[in-house]
KEKE-959483 format. One line per 4 residues: number of its first residue (from 1); for each residue x, z, y of N, C-alpha, C, CB. Coordinates in Angstrom, 3 decimals. Each point is the difference from the previous one (the first is absolute). Last residue first. Glycine has a CB too. Example, Ala and Ser with C-alpha at 12.3 -4.5 7.8 and 13.67 -1.06 7.14 Angstrom:
2
2	12.850,7.080,-2.250,0.820,0.060,1.190,-0.770,0.730,1.090,1.184,-2.145,-0.628 | -0.894,2.075,-5.092,-0.890,0.000,1.190,0.900,0.000,1.200,-1.892,1.246,-1.173
//
This chain:
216
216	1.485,1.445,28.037,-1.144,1.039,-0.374,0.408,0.863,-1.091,-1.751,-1.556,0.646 | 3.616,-3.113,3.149,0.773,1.681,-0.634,-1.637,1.076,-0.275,3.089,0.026,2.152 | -3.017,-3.689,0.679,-0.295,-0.890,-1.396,0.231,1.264,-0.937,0.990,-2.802,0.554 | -0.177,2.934,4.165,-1.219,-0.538,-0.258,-0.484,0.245,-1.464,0.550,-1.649,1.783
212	4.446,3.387,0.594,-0.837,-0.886,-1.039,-1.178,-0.059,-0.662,1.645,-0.024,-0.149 | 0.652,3.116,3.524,0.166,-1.099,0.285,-0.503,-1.451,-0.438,1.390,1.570,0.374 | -2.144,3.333,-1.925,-0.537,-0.477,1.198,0.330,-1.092,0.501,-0.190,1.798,0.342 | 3.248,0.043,-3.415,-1.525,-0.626,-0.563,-1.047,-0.564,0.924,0.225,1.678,-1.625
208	5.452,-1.224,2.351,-1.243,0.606,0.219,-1.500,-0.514,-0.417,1.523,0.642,1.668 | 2.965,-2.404,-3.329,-0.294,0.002,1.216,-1.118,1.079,-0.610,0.790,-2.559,1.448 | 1.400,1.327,-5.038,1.141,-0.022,0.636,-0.506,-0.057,1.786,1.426,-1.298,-2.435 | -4.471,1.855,-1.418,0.980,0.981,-0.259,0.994,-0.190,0.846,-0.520,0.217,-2.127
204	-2.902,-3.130,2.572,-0.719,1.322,0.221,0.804,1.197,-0.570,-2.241,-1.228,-0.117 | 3.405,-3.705,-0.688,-0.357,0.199,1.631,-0.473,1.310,0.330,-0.680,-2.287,0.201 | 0.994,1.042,-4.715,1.265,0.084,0.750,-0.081,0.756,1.494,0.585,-2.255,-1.314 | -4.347,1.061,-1.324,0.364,0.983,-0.608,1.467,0.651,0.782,-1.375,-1.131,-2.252
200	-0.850,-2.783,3.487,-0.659,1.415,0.689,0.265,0.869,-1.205,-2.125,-0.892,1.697 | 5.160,-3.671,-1.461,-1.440,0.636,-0.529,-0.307,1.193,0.363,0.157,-1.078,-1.747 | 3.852,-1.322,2.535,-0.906,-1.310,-0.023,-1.409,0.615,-0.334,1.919,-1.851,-0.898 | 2.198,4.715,0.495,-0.131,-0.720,0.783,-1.398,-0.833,0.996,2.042,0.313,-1.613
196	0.398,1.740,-2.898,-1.524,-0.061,0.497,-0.214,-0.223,1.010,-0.507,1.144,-1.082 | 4.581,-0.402,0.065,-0.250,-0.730,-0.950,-1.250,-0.489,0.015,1.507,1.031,-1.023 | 0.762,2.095,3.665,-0.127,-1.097,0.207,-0.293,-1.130,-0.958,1.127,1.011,1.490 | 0.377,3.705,-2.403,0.611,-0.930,-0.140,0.015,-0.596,1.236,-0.395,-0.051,-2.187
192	-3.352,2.687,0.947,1.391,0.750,0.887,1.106,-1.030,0.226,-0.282,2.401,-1.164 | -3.270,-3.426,-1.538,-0.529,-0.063,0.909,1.395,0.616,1.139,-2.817,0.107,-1.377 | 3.214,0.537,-2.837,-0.253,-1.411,-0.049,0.102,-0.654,1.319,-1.403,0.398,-1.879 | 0.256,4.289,0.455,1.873,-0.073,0.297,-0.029,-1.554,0.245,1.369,2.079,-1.908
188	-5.755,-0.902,1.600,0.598,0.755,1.020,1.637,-0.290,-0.046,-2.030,1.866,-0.170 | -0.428,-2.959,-3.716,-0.319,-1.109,0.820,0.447,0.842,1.645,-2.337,-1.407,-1.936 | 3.207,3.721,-2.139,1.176,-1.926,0.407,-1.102,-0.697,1.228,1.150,-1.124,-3.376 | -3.156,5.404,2.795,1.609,0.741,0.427,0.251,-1.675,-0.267,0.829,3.314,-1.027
184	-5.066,-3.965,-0.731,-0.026,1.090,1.550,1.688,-0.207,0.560,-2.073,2.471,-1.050 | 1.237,-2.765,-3.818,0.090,-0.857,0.748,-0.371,-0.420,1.587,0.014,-0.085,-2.229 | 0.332,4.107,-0.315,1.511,-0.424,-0.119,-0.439,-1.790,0.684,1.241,1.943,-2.806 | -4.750,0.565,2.650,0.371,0.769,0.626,1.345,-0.554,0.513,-1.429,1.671,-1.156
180	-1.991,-3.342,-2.092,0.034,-0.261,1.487,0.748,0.931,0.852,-2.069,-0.953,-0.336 | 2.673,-0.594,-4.396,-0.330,-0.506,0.827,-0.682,-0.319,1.266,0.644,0.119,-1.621 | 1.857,3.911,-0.674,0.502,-1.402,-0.069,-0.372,-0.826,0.929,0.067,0.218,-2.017 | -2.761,3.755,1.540,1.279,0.230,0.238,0.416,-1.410,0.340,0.327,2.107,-1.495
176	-4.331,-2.288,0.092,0.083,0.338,1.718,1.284,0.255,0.414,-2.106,1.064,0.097 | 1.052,-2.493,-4.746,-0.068,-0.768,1.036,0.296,-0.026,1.824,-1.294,-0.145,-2.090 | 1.549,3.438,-1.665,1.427,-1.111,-0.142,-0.447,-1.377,1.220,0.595,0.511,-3.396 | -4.140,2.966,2.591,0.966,0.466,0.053,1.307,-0.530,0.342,-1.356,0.929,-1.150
172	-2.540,-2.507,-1.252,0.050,-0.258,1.031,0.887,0.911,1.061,-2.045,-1.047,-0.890 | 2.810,0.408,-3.605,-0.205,-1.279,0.576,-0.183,-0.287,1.469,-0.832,-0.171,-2.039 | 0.552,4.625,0.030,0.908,-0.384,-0.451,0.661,-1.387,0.874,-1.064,1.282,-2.189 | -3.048,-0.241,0.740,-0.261,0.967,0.934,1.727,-0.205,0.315,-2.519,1.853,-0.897
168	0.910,-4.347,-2.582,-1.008,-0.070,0.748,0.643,0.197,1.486,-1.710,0.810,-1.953 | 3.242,1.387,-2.343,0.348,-1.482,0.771,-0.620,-0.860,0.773,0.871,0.049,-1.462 | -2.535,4.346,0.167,0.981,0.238,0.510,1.237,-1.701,0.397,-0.788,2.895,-1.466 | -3.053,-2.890,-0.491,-0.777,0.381,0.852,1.439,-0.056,1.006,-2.406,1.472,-1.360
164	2.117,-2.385,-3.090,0.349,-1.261,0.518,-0.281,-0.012,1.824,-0.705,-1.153,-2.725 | 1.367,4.965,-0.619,1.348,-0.555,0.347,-0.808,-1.517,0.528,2.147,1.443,-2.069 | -5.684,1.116,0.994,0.850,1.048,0.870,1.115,-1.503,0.298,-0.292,3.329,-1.390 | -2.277,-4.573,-1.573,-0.937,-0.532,1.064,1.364,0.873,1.033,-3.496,-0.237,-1.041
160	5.743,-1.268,-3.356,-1.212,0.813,0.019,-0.280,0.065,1.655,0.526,1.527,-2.451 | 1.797,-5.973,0.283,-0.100,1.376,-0.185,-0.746,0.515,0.590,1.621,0.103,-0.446 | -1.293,-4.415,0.177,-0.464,0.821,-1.176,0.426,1.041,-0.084,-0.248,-1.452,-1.024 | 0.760,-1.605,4.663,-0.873,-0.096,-0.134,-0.750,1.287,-1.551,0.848,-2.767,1.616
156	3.246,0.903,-0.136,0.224,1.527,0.725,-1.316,0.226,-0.377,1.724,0.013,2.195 | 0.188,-4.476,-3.197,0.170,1.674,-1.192,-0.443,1.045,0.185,1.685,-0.369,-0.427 | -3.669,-3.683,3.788,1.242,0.075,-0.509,-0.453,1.168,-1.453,1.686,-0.570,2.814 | -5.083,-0.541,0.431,0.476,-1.434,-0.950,1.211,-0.011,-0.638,-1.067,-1.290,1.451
152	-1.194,5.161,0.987,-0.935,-0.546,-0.488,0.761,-1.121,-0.708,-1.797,0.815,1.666 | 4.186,2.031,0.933,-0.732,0.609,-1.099,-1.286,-0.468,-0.790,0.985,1.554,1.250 | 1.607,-3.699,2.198,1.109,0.156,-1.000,-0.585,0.687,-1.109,1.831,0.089,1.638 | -3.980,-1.560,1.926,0.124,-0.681,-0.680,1.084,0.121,-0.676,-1.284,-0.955,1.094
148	-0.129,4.281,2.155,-1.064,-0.656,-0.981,0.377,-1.061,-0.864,-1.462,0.511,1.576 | 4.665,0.947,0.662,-0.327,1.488,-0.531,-0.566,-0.783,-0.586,-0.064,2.116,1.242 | 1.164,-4.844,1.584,0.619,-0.088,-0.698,-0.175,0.992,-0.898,1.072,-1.184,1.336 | -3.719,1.133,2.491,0.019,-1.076,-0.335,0.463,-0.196,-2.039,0.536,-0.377,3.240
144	0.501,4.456,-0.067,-1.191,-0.097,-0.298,-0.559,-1.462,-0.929,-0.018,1.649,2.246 | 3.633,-1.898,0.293,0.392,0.779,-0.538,-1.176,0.599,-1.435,1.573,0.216,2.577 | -2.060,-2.538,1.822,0.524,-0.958,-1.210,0.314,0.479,-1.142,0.788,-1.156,1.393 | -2.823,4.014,2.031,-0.726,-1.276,-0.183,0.610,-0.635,-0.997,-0.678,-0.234,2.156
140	3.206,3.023,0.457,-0.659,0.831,-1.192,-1.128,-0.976,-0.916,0.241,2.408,1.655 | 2.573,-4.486,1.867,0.873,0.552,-1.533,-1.105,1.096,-0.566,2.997,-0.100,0.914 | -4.701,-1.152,3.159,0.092,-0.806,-0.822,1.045,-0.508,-1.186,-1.245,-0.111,1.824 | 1.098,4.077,0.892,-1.290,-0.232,-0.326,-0.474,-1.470,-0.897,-0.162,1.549,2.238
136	4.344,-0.005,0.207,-0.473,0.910,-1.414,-1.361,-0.642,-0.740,0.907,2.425,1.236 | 0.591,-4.858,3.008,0.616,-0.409,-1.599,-0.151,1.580,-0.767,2.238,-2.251,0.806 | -4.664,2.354,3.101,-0.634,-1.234,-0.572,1.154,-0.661,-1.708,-1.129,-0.699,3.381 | 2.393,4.939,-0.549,-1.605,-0.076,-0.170,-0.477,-1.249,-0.861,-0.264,1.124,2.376
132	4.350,-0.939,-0.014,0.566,0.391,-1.227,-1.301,0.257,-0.403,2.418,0.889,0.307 | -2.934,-4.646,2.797,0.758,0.949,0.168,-0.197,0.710,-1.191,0.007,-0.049,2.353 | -2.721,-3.672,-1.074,1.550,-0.688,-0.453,0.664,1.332,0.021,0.201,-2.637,1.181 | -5.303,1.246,-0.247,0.831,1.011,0.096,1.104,0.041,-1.291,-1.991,1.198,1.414
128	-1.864,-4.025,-0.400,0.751,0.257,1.324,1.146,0.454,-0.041,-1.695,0.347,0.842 | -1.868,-2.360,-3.998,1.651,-1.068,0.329,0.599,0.911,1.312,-0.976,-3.159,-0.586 | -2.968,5.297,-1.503,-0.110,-1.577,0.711,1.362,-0.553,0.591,-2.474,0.559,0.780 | 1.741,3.234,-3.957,0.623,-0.227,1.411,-0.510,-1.027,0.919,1.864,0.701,-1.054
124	-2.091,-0.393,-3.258,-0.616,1.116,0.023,-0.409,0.566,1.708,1.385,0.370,-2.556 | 1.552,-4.270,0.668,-1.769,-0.235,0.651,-1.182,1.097,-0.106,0.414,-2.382,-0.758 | 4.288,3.246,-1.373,-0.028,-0.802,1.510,-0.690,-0.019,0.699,0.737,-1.021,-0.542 | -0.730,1.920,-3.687,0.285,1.271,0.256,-0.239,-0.514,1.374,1.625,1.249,-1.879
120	-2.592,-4.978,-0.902,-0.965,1.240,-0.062,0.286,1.133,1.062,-0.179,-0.453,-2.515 | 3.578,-2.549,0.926,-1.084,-0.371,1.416,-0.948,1.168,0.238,-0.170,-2.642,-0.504 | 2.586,3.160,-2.557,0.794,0.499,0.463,-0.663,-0.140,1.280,1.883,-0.271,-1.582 | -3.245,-1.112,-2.633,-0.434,1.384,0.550,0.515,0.778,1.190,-0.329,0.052,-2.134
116	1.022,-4.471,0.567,-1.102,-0.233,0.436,-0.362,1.337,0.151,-0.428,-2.187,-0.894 | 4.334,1.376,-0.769,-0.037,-0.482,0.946,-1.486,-0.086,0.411,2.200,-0.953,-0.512 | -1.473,2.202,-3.895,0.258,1.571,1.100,0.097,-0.924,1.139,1.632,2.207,-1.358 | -3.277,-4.964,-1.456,-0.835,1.201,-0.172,0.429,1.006,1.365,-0.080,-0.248,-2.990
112	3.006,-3.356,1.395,-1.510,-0.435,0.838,-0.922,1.358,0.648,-0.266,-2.221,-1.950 | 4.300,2.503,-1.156,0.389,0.034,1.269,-0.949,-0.534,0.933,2.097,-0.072,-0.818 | -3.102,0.485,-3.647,0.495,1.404,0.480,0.411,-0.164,1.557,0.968,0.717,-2.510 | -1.321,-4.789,0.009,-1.259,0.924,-0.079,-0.003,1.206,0.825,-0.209,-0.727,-2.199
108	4.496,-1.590,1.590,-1.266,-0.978,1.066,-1.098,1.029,-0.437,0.583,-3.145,-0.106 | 1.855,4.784,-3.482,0.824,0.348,1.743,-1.067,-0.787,0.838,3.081,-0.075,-0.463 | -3.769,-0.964,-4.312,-0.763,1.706,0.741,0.894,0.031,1.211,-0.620,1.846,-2.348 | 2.298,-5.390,0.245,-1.099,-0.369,0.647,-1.039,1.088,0.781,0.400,-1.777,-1.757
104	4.274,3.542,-0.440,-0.570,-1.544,-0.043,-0.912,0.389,1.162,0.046,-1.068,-2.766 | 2.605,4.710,1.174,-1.532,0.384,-0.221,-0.327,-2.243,0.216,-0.609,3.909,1.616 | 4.992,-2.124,-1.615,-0.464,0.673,-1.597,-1.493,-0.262,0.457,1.972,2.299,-0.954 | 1.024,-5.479,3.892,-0.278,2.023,-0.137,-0.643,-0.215,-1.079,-0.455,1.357,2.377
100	3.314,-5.333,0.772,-0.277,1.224,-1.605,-0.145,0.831,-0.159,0.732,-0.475,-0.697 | -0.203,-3.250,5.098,1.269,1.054,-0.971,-0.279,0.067,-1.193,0.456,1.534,1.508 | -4.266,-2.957,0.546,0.539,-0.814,-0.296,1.604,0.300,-0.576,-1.839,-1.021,1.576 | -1.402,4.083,0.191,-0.542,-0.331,-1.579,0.972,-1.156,-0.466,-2.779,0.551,0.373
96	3.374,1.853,3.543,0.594,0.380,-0.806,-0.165,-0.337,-1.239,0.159,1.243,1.370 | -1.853,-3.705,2.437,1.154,0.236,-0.125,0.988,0.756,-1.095,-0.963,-0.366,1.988 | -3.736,0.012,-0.922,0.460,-1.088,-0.642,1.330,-0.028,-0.576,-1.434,-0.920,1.359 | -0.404,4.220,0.671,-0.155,0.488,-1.336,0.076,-1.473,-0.488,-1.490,2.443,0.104
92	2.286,-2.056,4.664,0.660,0.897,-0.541,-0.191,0.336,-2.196,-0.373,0.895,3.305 | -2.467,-3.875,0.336,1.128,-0.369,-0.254,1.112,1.027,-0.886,-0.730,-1.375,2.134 | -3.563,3.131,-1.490,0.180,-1.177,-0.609,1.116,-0.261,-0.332,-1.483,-0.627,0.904 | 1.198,3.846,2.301,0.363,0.619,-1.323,-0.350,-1.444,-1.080,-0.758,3.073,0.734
88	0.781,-4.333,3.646,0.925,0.808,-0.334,0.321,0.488,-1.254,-0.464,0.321,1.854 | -3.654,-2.157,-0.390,1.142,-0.952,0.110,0.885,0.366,-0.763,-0.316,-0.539,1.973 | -2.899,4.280,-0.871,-0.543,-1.333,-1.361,1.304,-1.045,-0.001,-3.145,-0.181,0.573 | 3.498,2.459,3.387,-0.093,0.971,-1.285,0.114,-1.148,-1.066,-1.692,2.177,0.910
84	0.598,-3.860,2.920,1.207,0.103,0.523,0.353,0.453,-1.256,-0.072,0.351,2.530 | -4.366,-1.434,-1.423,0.532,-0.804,-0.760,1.270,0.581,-0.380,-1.219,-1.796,0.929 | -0.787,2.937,3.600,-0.165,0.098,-1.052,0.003,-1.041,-0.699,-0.776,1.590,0.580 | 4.105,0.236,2.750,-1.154,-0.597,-0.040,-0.551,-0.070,-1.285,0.639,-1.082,1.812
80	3.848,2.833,-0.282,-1.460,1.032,0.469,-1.061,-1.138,0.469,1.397,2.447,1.150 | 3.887,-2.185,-2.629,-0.974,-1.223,0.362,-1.676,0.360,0.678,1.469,-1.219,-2.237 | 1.890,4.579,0.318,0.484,-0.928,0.939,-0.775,-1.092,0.784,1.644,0.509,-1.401 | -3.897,2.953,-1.782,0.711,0.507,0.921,0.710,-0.972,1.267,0.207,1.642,-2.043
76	-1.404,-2.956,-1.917,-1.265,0.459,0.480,0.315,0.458,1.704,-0.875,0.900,-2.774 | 3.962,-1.726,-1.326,-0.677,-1.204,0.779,-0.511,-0.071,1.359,-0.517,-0.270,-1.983 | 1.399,3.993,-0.759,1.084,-0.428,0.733,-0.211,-1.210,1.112,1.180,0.828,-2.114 | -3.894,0.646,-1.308,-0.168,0.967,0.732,0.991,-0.227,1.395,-0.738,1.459,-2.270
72	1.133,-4.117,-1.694,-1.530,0.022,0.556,-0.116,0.636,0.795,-0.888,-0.296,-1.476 | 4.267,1.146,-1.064,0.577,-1.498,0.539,-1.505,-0.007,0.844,1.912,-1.596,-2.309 | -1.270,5.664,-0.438,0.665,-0.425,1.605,-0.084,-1.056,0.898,1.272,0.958,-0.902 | -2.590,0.325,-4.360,-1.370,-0.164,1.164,0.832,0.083,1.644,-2.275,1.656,-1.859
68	4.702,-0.795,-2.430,-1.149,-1.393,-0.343,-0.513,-0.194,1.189,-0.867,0.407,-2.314 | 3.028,3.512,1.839,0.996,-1.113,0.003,-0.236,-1.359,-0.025,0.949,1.475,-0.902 | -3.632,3.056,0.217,-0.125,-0.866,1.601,1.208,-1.006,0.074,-1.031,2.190,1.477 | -0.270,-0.085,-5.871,-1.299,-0.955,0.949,0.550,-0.685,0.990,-1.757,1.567,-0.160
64	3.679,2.125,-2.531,0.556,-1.315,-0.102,-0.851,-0.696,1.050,0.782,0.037,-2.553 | -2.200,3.734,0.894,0.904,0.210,1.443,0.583,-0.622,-0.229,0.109,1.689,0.774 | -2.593,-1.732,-4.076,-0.908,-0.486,0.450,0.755,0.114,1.718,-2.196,0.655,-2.238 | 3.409,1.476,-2.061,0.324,-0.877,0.494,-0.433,-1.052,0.766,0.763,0.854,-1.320
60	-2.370,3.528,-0.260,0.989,-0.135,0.819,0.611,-0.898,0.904,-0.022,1.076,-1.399 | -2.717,-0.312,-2.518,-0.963,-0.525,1.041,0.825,0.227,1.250,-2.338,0.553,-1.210 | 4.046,2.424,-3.188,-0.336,-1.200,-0.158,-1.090,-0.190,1.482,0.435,0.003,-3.098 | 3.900,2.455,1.391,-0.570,0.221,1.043,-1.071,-1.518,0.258,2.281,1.899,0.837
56	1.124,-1.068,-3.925,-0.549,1.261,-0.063,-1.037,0.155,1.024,2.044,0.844,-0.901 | 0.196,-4.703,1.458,-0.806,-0.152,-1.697,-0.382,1.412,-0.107,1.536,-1.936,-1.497 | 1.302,0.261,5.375,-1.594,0.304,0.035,-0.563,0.174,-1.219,-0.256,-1.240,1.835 | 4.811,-0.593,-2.138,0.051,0.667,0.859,-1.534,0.934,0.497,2.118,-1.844,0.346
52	-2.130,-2.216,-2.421,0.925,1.137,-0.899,-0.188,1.193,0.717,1.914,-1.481,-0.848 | -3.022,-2.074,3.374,-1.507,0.418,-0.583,0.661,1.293,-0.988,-1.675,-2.845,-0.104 | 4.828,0.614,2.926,-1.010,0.514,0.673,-1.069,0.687,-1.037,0.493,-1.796,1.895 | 2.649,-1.860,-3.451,0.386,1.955,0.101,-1.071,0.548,0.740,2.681,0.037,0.260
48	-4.197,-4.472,-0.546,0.243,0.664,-1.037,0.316,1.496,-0.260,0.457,-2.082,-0.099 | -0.677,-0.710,4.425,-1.433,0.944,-0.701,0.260,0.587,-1.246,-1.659,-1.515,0.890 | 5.082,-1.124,1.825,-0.069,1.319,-0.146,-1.072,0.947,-0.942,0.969,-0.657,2.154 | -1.159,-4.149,-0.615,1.373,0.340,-1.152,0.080,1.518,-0.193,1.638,-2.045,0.844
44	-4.509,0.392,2.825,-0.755,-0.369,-1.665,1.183,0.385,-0.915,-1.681,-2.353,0.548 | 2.613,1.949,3.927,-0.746,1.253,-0.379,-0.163,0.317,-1.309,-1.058,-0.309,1.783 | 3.078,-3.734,-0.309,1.011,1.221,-0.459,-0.749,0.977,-0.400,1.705,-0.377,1.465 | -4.307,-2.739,-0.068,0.851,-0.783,-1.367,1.022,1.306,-0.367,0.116,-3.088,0.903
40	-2.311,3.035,3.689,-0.900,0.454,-1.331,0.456,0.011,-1.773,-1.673,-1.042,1.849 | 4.244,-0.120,2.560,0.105,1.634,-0.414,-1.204,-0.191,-1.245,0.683,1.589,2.817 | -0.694,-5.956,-1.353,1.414,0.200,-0.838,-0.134,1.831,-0.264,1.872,-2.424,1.454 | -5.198,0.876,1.212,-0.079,-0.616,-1.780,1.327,0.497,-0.661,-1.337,-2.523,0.462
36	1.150,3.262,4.474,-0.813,0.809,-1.010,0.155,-0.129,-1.285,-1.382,-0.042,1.394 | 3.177,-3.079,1.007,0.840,1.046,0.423,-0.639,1.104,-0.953,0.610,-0.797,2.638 | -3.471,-2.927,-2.011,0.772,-0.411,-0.412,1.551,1.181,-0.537,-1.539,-2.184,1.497 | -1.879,2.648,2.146,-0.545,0.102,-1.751,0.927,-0.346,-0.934,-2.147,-0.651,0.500
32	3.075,0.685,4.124,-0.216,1.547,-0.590,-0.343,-0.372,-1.519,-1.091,1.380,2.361 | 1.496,-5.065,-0.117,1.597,0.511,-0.277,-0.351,1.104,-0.387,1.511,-0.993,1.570 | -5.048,-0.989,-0.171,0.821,-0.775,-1.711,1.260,0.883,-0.044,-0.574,-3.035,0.088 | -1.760,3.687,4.364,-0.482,0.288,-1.623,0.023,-0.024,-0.860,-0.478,-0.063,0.407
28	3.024,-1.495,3.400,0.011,0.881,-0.386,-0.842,0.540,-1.481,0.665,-0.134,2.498 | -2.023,-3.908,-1.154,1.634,0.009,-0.262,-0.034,1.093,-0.413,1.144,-1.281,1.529 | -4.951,0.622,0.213,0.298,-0.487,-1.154,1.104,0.365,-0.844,-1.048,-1.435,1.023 | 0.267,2.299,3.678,-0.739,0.831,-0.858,0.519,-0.373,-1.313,-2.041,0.221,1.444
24	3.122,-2.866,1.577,1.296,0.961,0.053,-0.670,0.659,-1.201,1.077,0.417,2.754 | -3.827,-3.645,-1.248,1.178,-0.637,-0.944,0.605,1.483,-0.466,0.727,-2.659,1.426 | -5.621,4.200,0.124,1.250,-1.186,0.676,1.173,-0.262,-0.911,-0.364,0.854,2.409 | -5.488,1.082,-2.765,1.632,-0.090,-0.137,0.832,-1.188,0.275,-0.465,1.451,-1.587
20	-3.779,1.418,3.911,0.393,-1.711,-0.835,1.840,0.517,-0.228,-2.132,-2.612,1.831 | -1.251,6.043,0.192,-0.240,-0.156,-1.476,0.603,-1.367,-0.844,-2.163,1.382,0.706 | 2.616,-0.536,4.369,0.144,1.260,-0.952,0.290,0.425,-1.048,-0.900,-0.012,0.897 | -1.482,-3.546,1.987,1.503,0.048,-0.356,0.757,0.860,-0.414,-0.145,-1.091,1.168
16	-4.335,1.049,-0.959,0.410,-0.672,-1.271,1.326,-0.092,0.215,-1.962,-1.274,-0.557 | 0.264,3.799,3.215,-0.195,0.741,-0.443,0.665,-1.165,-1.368,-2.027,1.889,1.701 | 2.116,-3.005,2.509,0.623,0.585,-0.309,-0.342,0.988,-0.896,0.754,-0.803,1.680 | -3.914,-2.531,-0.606,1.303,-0.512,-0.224,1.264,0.938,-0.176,-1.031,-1.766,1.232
12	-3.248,3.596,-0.433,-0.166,-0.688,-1.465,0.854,-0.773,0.013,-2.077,0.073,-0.435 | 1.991,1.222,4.655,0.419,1.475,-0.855,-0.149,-0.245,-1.334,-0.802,1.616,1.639 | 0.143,-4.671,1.935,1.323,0.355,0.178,-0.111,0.911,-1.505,0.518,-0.053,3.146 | -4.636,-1.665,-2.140,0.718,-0.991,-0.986,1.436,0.422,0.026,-1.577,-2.049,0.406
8	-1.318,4.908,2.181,-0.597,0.089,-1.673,1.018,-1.230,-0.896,-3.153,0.643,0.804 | 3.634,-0.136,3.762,0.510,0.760,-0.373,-0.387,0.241,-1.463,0.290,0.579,2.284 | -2.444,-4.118,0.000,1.836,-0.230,-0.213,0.584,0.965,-0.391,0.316,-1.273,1.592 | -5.142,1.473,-0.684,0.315,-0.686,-0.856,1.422,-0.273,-0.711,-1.863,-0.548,1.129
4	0.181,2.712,2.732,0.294,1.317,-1.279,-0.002,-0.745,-1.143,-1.262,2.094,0.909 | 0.553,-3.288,3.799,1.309,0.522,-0.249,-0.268,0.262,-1.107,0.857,0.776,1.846 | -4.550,-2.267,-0.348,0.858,-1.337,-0.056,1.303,0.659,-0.701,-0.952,-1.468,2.392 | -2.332,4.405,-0.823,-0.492,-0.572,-1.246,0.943,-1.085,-0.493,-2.355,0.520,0.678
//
């Protein structure tokens, strides 16, 4: 009866140590977002031809999505606590909003939204599962995110129900590709480096998973 007090306080201590972010966390995280913001700023330069390019082909462009939604997914992945997403793609739509994009203040908006869908995809998981399962899944989530609020508060909003279905559908598509599939493969080559090192993302590509407790 005596023993099971300490093991109940061992396991709610390593469970918060788990969940507490550390300096490094921080760091790194800014650097993805930050790193992000800038591809977002480029992304965004492209949308123009992009859409030319799709004009015969209207709700298309909605396979833009996942250029928006990596930095979150990415996050997610390295740091693998929650908050980690939301941060990320935050920091990331600060970042590009502060460069200059054609959309302003709609970027922080947009980038709340899908960082919080990204969690979403995560805690689908209960924060376990960090493998190519948990980032499709939570690129389809953000992806999904950005569908809805592109066809509801943007241009895309007035066209007909089909093409906003197909951007919709589109959105989430670009998400799983991009942002979780392609961001899956940097956080594995990242991790290959030694770059990750310091985090059970690392530790579980460059030793045996079994070795690392923490590795889900």
């Amino acid at each position: 009866m005596h023993s099971s007090a300490p093991q109940t306080h061992h396991s709610s201590t390593s469970v918060n140590g788990r969940y507490r972010w550390r300096v490094v966390d921080i760091v790194v995280a800014s650097v993805i977002g930050v790193a992000a913001g800038v591809l977002f700023w480029l992304w965004g330069l492209t949308w123009p031809a992009f859409e030319t390019l799709l004009v015969f082909s209207p709700g298309f462009s909605g396979l833009m999505a996942g250029g928006w939604l990596f930095a979150g997914v990415l996050g997610g992945l390295v740091i693998r606590k929650p908050g980690a997403a939301l941060y990320t793609e935050v920091v990331a739509a600060v970042v590009s909003m502060a460069i200059g994009t054609q959309w302003g203040f709609e970027t922080l908006i947009w980038g709340v939204v899908q960082g919080l869908a990204t969690e979403i995809g995560f805690a689908l998981f209960l924060y376990l599962n960090w493998r190519l399962t948990g980032a499709l899944v939570a690129g389809a989530v953000a992806g999904l995110s950005t569908g809805l609020l592109d066809t509801t508060f943007t241009s895309t909003a007035a066209q007909a129900l089909e093409i906003r279905l197909i951007y919709i559908a589109s959105a989430v598509v670009s998400g799983i590709v991009i942002a979780g599939f392609v961001s899956w493969l940097i956080a594995r080559a990242l991790a290959a480096t030694g770059a990750l090192d310091r985090f059970a993302a690392g530790r579980e590509v460059r030793a045996p998973a079994d070795d690392d407790p923490d590795a889900a």
